[in-house]
N, C-alpha and C positions, 0 to 999 in steps of 0.2 A: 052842289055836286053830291052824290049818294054815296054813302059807304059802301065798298063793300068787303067781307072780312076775306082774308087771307085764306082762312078755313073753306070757305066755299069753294074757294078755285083749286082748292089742294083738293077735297072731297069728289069734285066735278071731274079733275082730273084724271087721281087714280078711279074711279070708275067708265072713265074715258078707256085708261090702261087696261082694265079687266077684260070690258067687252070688246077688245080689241087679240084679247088672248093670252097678255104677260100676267107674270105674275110678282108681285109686288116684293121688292128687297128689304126695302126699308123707308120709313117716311121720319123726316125730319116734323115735329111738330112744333107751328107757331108757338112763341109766347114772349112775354114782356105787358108792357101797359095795354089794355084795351082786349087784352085775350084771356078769357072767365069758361067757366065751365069745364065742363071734363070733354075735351077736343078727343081724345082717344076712344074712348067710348060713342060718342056721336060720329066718329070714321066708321067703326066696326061695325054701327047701327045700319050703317047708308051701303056698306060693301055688301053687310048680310042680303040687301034690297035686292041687289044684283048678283047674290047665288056665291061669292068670297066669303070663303068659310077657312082662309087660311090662316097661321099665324102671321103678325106682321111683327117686325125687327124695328124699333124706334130707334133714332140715333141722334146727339143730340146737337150733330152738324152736318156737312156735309150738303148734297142736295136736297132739294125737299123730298123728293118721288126718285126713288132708282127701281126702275122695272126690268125683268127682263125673260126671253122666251129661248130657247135653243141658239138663235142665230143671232140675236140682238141684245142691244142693252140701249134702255133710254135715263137718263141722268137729267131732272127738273129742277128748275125754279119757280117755285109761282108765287105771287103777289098781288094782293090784292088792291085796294084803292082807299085810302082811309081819307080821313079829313087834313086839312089844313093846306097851308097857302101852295099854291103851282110851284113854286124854288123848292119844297119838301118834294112833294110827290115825284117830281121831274127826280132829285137826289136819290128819293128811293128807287123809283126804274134806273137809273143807273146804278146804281149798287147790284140790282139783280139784274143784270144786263151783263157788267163783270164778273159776279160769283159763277152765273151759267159758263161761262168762257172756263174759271178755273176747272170749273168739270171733265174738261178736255183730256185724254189722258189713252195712253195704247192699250187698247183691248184687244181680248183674243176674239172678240164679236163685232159687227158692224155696230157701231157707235152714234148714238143720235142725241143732240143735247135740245132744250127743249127750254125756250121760255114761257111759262102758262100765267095771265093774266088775263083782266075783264077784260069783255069786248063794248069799252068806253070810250067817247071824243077824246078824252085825254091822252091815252093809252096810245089809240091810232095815230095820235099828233108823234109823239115819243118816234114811235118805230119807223117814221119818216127818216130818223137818224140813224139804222140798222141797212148796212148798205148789202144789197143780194151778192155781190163778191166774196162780204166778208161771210153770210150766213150760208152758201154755198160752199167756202177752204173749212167754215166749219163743221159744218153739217146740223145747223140752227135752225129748229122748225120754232115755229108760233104758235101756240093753240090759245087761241080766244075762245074765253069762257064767258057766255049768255047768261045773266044773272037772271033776265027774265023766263026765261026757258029751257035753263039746265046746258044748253045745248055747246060743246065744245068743238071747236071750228077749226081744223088744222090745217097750216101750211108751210109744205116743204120748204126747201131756202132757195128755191129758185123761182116759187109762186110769186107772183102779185099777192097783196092783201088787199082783200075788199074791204071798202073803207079808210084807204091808204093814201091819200090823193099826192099827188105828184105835188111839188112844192111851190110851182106856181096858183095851182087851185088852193092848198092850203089856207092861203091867207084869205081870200075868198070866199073858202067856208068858216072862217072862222069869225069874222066879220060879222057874215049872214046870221050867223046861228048867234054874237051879240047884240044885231041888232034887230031879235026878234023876227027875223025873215024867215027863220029855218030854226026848228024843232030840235031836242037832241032826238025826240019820237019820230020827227018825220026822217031824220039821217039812218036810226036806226029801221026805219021801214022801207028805205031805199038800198043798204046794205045788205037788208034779208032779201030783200025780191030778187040784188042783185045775186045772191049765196043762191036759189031756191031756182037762178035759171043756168046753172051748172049743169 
């Protein structure tokens, strides 16, 4: 299973937020074991890319990403996909599963809280457990972030996610895709066809 860092999906993200029109509050940036280099300066590099020439407000908790424009405010988590066993990763998605939740909170704006992770078999399996009731009372979008192609995938809380299979096919695909039948390339090029006939 491929790493992917933390940093990516936070970067992908708020440049998600930019060209979308908000403008950024403050980002929480990763750190602990496995987080090297100046993360700060590589944001500012990749904002510059897309025309963000503002200051940004680091904080050293909180959401990761708080954006916001005249009418709205969005409050993120994003998480990436690091190594080690499925009981780790499955703990970590939940931890950022609940932090997003703590975000909740009365604003004088419409409120959108936002989980941002890879768009991985792992990830998709997870959010099988994210049920559209509760991501609708919250107002809980998705944004899957394409490691391959930069590309950030949103869905409201009442969307389907493509990719998301219902929990009878679940085991079925997952099966498939152990025993060699089914690609994590071929899942991800049935996913995109199916995104690209939207």
């Amino acid at each position: 299973m491929n790493k992917i860092p933390e940093t990516k999906v936070l970067i992908e993200t708020a440049k998600w937020l930019i060209k979308k029109g908000y403008t950024l509050d403050s980002i929480s940036i990763p750190r602990g074991e496995g987080y090297g280099g100046d993360i700060k300066t590589e944001l500012e590099n990749e904002l510059k890319k897309v025309g963000y020439d503002k200051k940004i407000n680091y904080s050293p908790g909180g959401a990761d990403i708080i954006a916001q424009n005249d009418d709205e405010i969005w409050k993120i988590e994003c998480k990436g996909r690091g190594g080690g066993k499925l009981q780790t990763l499955r703990n970590n998605f939940d931890r950022a599963l609940a932090s997003v939740i703590t975000y909740f909170d009365n604003e004088d704006k419409t409120q959108f809280l936002a989980l941002a992770i890879p768009n991985s078999r792992f990830y998709l399996q997870q959010l099988t457990r994210i049920s559209k009731p509760l991501r609708k009372t919250i107002n809980l979008w998705i944004l899957l972030v394409d490691e391959r192609d930069n590309i950030v995938t949103e869905y409201k809380p009442d969307d389907d996610i493509e990719g998301v299979f219902p929990k009878g096919t679940q085991k079925f695909i997952r099966q498939a895709l152990a025993e060699g039948d089914l690609t994590e390339d071929e899942l991800f090029s049935f996913i995109k066809a199916r995104r690209n006939k939207k």
